[in-house]
Backbone as JSON Lines, residues from 0, in Angstrom:
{"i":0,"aa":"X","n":[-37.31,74.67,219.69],"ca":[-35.96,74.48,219.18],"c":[-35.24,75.83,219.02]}
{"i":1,"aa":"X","n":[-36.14,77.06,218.48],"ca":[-35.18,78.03,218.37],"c":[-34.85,78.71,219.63]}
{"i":2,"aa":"X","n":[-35.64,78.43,221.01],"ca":[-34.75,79.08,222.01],"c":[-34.04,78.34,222.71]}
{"i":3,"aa":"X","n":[-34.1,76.83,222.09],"ca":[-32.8,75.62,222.36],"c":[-31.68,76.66,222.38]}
{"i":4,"aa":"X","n":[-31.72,76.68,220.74],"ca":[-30.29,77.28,219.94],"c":[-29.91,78.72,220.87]}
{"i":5,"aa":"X","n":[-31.19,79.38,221.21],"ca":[-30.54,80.83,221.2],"c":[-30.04,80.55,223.02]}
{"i":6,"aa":"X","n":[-30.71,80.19,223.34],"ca":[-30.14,79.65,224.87],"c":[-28.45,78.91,225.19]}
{"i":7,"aa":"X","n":[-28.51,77.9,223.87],"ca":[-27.07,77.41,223.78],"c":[-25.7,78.35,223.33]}
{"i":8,"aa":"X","n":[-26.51,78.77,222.58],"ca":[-25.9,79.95,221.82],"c":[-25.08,81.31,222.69]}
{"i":9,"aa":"X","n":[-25.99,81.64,223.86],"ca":[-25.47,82.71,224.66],"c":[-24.76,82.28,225.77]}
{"i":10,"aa":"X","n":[-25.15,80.6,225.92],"ca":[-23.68,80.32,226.59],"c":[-22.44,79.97,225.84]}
{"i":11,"aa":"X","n":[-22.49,79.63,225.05],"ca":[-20.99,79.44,224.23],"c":[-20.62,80.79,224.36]}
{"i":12,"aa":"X","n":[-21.45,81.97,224.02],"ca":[-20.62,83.02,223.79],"c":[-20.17,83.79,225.15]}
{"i":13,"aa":"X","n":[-20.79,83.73,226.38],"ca":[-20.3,83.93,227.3],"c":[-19.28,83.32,227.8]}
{"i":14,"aa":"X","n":[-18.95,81.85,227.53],"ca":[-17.88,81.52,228.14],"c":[-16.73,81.45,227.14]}
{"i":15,"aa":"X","n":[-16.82,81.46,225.92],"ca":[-15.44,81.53,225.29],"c":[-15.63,82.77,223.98]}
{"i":16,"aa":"X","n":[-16.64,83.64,223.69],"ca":[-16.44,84.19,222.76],"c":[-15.54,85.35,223.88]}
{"i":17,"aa":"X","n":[-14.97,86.42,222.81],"ca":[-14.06,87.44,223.17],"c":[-15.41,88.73,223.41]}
{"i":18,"aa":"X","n":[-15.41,89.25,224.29],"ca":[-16.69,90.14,224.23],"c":[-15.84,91.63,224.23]}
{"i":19,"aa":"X","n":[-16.9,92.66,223.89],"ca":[-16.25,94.22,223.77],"c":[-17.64,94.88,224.34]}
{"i":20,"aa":"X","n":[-17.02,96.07,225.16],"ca":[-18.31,96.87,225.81],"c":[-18.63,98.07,225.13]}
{"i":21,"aa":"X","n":[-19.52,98.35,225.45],"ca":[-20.55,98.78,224.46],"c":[-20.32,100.49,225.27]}
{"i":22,"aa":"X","n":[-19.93,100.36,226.72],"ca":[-20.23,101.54,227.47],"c":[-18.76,101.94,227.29]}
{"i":23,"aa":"X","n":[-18.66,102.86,227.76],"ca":[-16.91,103.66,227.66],"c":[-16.31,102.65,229.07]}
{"i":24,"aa":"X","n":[-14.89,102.4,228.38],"ca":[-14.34,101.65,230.07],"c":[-14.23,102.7,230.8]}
{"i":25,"aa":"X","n":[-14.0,102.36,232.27],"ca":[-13.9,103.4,233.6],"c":[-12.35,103.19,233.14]}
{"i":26,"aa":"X","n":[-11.62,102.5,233.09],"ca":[-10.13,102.59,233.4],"c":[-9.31,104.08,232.11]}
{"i":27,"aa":"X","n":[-8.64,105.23,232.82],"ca":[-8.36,105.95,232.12],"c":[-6.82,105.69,232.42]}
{"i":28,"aa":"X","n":[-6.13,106.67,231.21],"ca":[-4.64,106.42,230.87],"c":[-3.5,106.46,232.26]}
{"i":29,"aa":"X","n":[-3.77,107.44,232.88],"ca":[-3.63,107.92,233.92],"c":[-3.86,106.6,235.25]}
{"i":30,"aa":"X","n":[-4.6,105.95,234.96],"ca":[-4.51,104.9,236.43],"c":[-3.8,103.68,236.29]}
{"i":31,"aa":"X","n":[-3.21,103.6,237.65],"ca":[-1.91,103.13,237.76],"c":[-2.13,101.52,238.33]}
{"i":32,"aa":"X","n":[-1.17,101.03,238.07],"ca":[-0.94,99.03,237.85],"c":[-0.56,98.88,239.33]}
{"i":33,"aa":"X","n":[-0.43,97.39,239.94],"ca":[0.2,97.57,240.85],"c":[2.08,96.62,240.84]}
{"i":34,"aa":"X","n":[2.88,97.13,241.03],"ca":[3.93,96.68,240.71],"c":[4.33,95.45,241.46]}
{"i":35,"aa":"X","n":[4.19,95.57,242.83],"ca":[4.74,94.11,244.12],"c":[3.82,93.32,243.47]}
{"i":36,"aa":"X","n":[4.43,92.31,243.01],"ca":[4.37,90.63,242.75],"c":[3.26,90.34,244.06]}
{"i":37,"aa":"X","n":[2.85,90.31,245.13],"ca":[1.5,90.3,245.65],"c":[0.93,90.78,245.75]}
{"i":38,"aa":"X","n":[0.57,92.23,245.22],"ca":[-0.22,93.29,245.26],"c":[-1.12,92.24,243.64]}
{"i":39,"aa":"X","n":[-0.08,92.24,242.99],"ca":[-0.65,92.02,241.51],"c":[-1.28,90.18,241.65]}
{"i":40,"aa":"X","n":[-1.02,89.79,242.29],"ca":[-1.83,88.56,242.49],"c":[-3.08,88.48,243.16]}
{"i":41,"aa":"X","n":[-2.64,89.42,244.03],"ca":[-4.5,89.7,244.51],"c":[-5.42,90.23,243.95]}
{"i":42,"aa":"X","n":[-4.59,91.29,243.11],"ca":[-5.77,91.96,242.45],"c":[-6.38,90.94,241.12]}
{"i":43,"aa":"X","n":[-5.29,90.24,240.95],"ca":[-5.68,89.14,239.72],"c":[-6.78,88.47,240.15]}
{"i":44,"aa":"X","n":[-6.7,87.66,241.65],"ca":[-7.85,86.76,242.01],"c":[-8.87,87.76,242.36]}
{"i":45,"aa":"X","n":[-8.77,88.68,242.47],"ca":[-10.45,89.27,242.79],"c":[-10.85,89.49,241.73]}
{"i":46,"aa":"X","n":[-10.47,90.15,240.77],"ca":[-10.92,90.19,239.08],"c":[-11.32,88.96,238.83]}
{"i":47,"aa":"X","n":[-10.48,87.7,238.9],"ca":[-11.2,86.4,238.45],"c":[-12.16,86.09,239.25]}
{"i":48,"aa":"X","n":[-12.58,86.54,240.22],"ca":[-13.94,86.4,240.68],"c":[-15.24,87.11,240.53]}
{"i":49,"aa":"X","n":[-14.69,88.27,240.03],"ca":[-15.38,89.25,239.38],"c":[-15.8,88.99,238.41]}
{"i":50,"aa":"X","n":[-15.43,88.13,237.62],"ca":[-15.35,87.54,236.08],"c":[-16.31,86.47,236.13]}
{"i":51,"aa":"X","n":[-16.12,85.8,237.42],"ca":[-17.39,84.44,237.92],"c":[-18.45,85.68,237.69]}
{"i":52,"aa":"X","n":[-18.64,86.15,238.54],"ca":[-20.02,86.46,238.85],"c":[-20.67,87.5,237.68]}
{"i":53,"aa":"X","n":[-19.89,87.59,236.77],"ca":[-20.68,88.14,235.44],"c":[-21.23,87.17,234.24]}
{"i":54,"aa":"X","n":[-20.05,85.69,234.31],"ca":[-20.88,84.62,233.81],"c":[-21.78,84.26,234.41]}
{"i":55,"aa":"X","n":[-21.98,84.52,235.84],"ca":[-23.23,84.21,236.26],"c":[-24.01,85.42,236.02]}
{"i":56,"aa":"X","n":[-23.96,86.34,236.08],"ca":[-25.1,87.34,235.6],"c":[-25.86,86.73,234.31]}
{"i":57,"aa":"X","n":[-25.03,86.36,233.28],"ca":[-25.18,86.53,231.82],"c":[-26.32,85.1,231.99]}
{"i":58,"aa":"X","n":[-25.62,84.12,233.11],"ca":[-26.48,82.79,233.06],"c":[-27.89,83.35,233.16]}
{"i":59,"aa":"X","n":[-27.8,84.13,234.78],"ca":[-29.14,84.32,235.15],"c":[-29.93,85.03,234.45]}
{"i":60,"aa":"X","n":[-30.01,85.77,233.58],"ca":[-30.98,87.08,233.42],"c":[-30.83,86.1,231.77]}
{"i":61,"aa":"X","n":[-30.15,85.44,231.32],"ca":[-30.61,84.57,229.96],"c":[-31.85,83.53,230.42]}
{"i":62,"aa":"X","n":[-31.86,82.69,231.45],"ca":[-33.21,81.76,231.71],"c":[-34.09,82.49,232.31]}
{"i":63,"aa":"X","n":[-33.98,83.71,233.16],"ca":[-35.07,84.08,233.18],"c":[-35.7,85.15,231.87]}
{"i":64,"aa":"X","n":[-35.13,85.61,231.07],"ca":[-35.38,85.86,229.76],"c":[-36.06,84.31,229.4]}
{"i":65,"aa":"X","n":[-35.93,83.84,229.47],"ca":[-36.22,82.52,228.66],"c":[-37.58,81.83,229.02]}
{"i":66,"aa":"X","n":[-37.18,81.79,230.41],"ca":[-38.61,81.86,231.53],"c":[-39.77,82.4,231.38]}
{"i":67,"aa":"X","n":[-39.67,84.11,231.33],"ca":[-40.89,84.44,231.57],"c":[-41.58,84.69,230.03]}
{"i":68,"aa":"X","n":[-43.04,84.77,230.28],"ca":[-43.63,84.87,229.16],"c":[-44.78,86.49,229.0]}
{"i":69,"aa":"X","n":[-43.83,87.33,229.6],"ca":[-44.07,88.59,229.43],"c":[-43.06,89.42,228.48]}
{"i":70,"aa":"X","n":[-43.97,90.2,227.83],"ca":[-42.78,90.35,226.72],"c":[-41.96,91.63,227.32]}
{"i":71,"aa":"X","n":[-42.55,92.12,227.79],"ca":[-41.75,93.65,228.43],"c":[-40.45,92.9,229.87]}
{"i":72,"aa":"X","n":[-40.49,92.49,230.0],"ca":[-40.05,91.84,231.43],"c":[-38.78,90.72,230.86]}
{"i":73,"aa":"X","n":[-39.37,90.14,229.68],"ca":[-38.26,89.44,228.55],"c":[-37.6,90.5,228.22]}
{"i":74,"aa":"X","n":[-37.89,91.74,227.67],"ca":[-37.12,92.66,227.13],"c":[-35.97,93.13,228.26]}
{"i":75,"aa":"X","n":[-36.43,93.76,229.0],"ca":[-35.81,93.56,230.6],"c":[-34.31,93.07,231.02]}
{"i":76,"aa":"X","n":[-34.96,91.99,230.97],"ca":[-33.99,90.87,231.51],"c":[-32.81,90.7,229.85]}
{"i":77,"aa":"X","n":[-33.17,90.63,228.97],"ca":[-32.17,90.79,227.95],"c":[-31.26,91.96,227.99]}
{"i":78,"aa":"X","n":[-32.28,93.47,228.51],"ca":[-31.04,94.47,228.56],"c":[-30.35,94.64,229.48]}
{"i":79,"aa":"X","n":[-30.32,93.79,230.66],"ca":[-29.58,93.75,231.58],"c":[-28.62,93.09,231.44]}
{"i":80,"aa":"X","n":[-29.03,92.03,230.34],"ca":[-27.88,91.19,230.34],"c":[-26.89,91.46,229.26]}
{"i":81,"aa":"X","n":[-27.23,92.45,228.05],"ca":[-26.88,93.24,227.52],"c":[-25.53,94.35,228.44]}
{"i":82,"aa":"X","n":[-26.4,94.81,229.14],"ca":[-25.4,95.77,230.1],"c":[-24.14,94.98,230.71]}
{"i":83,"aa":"X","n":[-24.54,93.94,231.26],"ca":[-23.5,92.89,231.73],"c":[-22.27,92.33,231.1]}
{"i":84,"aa":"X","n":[-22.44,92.67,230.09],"ca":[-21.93,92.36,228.97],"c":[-20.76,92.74,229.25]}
{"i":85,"aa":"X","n":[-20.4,94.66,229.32],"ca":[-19.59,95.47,229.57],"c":[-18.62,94.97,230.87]}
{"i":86,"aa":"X","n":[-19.54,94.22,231.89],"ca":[-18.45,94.18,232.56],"c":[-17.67,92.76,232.59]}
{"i":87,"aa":"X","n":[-18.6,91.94,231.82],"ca":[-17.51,90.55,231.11],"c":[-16.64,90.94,230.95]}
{"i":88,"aa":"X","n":[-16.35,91.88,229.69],"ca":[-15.03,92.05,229.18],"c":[-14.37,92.99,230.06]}
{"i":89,"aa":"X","n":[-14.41,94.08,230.47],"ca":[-13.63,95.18,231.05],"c":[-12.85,93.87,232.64]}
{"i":90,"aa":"X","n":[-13.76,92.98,232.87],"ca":[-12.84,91.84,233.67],"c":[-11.99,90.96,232.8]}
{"i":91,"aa":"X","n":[-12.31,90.51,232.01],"ca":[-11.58,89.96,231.56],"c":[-10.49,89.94,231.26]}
{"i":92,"aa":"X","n":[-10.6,91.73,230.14],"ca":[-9.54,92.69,229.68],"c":[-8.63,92.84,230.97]}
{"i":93,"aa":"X","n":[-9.14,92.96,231.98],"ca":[-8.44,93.33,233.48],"c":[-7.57,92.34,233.54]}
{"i":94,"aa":"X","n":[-7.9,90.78,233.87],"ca":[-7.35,89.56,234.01],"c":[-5.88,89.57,232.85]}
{"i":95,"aa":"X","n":[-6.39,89.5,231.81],"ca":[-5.55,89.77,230.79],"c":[-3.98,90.76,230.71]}
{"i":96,"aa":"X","n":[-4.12,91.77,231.54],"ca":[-3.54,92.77,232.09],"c":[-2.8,92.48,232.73]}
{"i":97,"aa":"X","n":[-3.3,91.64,233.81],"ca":[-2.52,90.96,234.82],"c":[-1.79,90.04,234.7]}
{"i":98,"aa":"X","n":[-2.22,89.63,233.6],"ca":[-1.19,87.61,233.17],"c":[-2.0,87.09,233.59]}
{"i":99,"aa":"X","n":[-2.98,86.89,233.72],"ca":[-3.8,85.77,234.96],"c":[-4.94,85.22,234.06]}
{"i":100,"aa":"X","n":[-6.05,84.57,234.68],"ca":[-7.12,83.64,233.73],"c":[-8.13,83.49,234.4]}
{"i":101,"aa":"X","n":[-9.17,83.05,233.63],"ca":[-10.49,83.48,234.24],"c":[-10.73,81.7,234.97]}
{"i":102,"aa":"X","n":[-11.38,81.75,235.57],"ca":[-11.84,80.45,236.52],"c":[-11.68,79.38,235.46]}
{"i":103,"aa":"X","n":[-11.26,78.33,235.58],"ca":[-11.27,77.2,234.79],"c":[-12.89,76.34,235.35]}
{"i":104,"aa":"X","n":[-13.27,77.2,236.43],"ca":[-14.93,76.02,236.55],"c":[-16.07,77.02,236.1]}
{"i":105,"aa":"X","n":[-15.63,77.81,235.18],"ca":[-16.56,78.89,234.51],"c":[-17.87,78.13,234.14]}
{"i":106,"aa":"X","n":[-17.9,76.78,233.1],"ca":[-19.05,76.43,232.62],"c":[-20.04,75.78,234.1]}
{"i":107,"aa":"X","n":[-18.98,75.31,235.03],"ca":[-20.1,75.08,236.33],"c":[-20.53,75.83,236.61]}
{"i":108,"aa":"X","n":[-20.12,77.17,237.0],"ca":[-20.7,78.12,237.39],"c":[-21.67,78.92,236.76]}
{"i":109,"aa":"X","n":[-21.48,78.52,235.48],"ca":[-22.83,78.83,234.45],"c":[-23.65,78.45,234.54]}
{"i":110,"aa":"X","n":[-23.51,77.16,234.56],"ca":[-24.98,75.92,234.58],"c":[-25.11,76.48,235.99]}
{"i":111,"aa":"X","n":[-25.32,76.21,237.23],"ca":[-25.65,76.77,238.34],"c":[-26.63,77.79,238.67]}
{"i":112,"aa":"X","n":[-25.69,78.5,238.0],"ca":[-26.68,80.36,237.53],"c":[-27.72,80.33,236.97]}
{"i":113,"aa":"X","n":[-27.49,79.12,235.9],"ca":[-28.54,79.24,234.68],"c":[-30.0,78.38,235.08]}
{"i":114,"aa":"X","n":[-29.67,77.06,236.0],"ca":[-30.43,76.54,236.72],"c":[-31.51,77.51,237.95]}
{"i":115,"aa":"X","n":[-30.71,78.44,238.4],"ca":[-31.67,79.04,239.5],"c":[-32.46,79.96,238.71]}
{"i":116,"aa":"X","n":[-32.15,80.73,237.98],"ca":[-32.99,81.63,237.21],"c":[-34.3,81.26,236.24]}
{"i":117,"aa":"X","n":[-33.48,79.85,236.15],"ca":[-34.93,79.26,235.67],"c":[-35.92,78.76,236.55]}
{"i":118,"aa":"X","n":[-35.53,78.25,238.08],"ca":[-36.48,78.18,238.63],"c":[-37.14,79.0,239.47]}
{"i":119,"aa":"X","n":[-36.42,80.39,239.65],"ca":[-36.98,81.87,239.95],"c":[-38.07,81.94,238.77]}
{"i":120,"aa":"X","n":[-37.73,81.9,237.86],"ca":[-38.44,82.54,236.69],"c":[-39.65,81.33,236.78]}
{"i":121,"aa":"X","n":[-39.62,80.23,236.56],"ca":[-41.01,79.41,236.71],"c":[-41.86,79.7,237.65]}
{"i":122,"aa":"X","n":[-41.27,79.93,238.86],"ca":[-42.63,80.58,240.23],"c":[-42.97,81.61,239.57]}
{"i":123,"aa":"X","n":[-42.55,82.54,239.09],"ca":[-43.34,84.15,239.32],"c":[-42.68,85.34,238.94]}
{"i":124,"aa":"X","n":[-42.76,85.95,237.99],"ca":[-42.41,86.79,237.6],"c":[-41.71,87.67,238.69]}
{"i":125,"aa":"X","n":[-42.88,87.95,238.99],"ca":[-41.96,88.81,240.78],"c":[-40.96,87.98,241.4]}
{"i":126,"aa":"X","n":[-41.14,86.9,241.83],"ca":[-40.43,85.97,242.34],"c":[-38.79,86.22,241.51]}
{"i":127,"aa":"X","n":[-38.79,86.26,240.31],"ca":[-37.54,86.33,239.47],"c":[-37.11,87.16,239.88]}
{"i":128,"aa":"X","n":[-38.0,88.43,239.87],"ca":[-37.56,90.11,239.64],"c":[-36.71,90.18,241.3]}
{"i":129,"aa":"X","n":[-37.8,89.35,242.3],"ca":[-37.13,89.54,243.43],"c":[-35.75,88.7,243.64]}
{"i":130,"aa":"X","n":[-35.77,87.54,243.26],"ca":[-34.08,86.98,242.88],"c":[-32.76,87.82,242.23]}
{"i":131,"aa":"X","n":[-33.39,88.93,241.36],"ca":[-32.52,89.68,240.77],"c":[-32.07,90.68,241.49]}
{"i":132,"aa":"X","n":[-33.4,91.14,242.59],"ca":[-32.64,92.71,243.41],"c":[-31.73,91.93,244.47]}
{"i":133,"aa":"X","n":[-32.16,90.77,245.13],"ca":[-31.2,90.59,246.49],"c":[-29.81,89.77,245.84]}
{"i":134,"aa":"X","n":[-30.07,89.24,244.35],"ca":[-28.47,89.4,243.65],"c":[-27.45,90.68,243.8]}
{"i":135,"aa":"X","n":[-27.99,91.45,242.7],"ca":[-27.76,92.8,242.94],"c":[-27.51,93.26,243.97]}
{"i":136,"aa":"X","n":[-28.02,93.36,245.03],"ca":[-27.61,93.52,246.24],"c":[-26.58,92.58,246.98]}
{"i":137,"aa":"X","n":[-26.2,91.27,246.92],"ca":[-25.54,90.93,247.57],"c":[-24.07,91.03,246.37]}
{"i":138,"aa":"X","n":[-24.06,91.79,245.37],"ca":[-23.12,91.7,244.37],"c":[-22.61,92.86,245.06]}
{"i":139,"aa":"X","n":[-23.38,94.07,244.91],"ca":[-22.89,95.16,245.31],"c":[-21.78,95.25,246.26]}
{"i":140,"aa":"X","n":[-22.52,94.69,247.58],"ca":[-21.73,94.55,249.16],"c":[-20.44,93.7,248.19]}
{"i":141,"aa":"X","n":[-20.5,92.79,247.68],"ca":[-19.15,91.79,247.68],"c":[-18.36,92.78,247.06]}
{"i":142,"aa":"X","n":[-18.87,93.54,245.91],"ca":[-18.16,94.75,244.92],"c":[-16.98,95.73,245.97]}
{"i":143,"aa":"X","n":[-17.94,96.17,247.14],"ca":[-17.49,96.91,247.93],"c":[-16.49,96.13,248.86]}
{"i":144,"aa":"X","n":[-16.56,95.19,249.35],"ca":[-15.28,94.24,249.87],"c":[-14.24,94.38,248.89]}
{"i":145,"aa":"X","n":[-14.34,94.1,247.74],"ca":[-13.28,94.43,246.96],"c":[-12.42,95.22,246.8]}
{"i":146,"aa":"X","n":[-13.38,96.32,246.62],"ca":[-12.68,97.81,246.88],"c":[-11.89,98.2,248.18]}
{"i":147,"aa":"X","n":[-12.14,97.83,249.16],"ca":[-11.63,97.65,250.65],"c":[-10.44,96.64,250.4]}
{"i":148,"aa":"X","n":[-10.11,96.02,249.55],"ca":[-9.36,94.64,249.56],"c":[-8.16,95.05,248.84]}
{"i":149,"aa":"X","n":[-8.67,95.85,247.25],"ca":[-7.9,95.94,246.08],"c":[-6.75,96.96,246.42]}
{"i":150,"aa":"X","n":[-5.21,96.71,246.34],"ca":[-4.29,97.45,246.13],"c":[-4.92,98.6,246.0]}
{"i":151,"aa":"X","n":[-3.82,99.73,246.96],"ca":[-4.65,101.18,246.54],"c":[-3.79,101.69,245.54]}
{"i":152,"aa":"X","n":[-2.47,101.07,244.96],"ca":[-1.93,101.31,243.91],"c":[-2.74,100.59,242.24]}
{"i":153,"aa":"X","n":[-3.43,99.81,242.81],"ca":[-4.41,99.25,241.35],"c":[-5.33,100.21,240.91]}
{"i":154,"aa":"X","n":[-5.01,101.48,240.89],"ca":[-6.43,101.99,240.71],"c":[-7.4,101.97,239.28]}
{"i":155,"aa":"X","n":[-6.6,100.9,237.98],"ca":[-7.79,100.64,237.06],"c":[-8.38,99.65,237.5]}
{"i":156,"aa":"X","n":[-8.03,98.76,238.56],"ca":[-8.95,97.71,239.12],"c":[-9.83,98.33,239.83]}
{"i":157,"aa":"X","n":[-9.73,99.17,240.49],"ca":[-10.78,99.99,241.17],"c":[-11.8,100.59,240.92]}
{"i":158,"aa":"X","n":[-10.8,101.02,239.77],"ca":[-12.31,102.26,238.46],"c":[-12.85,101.12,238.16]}
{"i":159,"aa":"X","n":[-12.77,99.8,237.45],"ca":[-13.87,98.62,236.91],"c":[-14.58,98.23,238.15]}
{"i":160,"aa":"X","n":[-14.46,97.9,239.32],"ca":[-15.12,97.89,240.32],"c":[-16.31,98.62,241.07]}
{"i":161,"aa":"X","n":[-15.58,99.92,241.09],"ca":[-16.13,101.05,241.27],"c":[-17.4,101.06,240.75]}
{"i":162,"aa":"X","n":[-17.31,100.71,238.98],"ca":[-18.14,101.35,238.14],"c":[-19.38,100.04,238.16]}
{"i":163,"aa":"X","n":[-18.52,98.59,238.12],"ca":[-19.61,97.54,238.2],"c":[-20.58,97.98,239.51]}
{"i":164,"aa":"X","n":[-19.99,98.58,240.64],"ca":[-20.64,98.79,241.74],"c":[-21.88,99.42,241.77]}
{"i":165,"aa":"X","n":[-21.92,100.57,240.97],"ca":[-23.11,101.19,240.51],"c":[-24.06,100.83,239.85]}
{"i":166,"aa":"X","n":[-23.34,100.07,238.8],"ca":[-24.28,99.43,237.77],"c":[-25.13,98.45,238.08]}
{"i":167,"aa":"X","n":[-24.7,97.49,238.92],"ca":[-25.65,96.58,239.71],"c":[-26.88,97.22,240.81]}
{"i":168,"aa":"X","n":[-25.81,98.15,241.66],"ca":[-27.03,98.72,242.17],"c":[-28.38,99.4,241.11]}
{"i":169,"aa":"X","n":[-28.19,100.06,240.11],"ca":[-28.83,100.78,239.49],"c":[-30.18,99.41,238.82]}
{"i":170,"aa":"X","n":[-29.0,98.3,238.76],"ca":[-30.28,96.77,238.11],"c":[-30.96,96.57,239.44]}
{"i":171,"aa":"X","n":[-30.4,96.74,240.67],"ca":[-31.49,96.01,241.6],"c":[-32.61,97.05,242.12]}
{"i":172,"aa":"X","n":[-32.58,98.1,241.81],"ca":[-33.4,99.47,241.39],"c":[-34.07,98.89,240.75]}
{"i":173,"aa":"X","n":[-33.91,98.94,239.5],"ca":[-34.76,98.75,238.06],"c":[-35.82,97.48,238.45]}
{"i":174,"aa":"X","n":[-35.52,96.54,239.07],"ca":[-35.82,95.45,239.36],"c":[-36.64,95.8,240.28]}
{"i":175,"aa":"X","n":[-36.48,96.36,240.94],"ca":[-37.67,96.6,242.67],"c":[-38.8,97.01,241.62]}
{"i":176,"aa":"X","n":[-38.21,97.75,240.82],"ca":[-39.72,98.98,240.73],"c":[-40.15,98.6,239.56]}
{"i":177,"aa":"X","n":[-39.78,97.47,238.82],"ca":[-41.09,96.52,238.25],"c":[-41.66,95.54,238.74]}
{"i":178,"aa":"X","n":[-41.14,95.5,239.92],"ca":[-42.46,94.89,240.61],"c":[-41.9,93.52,241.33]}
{"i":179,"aa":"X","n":[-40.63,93.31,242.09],"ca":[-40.13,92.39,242.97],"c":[-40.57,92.42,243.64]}
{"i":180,"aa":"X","n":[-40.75,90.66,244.18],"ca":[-41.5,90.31,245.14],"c":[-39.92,90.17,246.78]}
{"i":181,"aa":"X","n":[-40.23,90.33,247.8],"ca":[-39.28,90.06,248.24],"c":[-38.85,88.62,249.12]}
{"i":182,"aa":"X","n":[-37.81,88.37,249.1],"ca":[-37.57,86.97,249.1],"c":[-37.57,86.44,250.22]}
{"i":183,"aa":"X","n":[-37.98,85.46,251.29],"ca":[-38.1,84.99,252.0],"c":[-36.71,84.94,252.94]}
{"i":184,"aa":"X","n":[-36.14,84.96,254.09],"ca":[-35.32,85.03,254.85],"c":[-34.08,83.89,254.41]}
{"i":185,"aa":"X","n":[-34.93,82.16,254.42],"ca":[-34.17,81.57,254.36],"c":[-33.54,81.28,252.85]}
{"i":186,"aa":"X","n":[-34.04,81.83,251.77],"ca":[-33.37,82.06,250.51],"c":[-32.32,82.92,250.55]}
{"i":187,"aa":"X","n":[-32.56,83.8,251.14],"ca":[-31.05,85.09,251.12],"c":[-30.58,84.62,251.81]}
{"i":188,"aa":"X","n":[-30.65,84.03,252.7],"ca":[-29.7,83.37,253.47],"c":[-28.37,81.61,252.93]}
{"i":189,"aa":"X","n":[-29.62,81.08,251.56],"ca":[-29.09,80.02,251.15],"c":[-28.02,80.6,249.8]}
{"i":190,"aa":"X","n":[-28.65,82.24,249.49],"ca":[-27.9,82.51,248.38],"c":[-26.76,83.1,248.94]}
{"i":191,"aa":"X","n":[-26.49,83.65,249.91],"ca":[-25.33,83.99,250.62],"c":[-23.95,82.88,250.87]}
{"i":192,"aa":"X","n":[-24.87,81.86,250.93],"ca":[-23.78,80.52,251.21],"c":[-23.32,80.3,249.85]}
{"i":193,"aa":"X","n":[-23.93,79.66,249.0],"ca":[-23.55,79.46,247.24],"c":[-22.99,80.8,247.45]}
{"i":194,"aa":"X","n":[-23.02,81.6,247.18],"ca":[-22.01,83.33,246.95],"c":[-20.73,82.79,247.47]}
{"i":195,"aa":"X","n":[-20.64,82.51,248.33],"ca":[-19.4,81.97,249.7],"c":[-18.47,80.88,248.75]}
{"i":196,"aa":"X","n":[-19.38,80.05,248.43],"ca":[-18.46,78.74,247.9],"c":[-17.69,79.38,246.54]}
{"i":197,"aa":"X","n":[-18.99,79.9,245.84],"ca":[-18.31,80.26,244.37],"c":[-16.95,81.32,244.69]}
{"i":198,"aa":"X","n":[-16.98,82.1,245.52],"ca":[-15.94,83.15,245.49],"c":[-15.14,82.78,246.07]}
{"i":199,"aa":"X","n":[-14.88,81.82,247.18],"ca":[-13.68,81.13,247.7],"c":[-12.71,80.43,246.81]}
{"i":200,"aa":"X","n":[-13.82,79.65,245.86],"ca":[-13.41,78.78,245.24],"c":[-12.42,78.95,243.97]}
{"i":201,"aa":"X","n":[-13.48,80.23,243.65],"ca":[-13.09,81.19,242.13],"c":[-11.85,81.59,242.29]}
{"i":202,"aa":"X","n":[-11.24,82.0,243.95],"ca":[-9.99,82.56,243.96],"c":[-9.03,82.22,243.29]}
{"i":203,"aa":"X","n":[-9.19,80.89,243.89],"ca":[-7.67,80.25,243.49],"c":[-8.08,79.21,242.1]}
{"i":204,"aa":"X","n":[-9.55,78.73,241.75],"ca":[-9.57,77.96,240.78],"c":[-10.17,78.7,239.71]}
């Protein structure tokens, strides 16, 4: 029952509590908005997709926290999701900026997240760890489409991008070298498709 609660618990707060980061934001005084009425709509929908895929972070790395029954590897997966944290809000805050709103199919996209990580996490510890680097990795690449995408007049959308860009890479690091197993062809290949739907979808909904 108590990791009912604490499980229920970190999704309520991911999807509607107000979160604050813990790390310094990348966006400084100095970087500039984008003014054209479509410059600023695009950059809105890529932020709100940006914003998906950190409720899904928060999903995944909470069931497999939940999952495994190693305590160092639980610890792990909590401070990652800890770290993730930072870039909930610095998107959000972004969205906010813009006039715009975060996905209205946020809690699907939770449950989703929250479903695979638990069944990463039931095979195998490695098995998880390896779900987490070819995340990480396929976050990164999408990070970097972004950046290629985003107004070159947005540049605080860029600095939050920029900076998520690293930070993921740096988790799918952390992740190899405790010990990921690596994932079979036709899984990266099935998580590439789900990636596809959620971010198409996230655009506009």
């Amino acid at each position: 029952m108590e990791r009912f609660l604490a499980t229920a618990d970190a999704a309520l707060r991911t999807l509607f509590a107000k979160h604050h980061s813990a790390s310094p934001h990348p966006v400084r005084p100095e970087h500039s908005s984008p003014q054209v009425p479509a410059d600023k709509a695009l950059s809105a929908a890529l932020m709100r997709v940006n914003h998906v895929g950190e409720v899904c972070a928060q999903a995944l790395y909470t069931a497999q926290a939940a999952s495994t029954r190693n305590p160092a590897l639980k610890a792990h997966f909590e401070q990652a999701a800890r770290e993730e944290t930072d870039h909930l809000a610095w998107t959000r805050e972004r969205l906010d900026e813009l006039g715009d709103r975060v996905s209205l199919l946020n809690p699907l996209w939770y449950a989703g997240a929250f479903a695979l990580g638990l069944v990463a996490g039931r095979i195998s510890d490695a098995v998880s760890l390896g779900f987490v680097v070819e995340t990480e990795k396929q976050v990164a690449a999408h990070l970097q489409s972004h950046l290629d995408r985003l107004p070159a007049s947005d540049e605080a959308s860029r600095a939050i991008v920029a900076q998520m860009k690293r930070d993921e890479e740096r988790h799918a690091d952390e992740a190899q070298q405790a010990g990921a197993a690596e994932l079979p062809a036709p899984a990266k290949a099935l998580m590439r498709a789900a990636a596809k739907v959620m971010t198409r979808t996230a655009h506009y909904i």
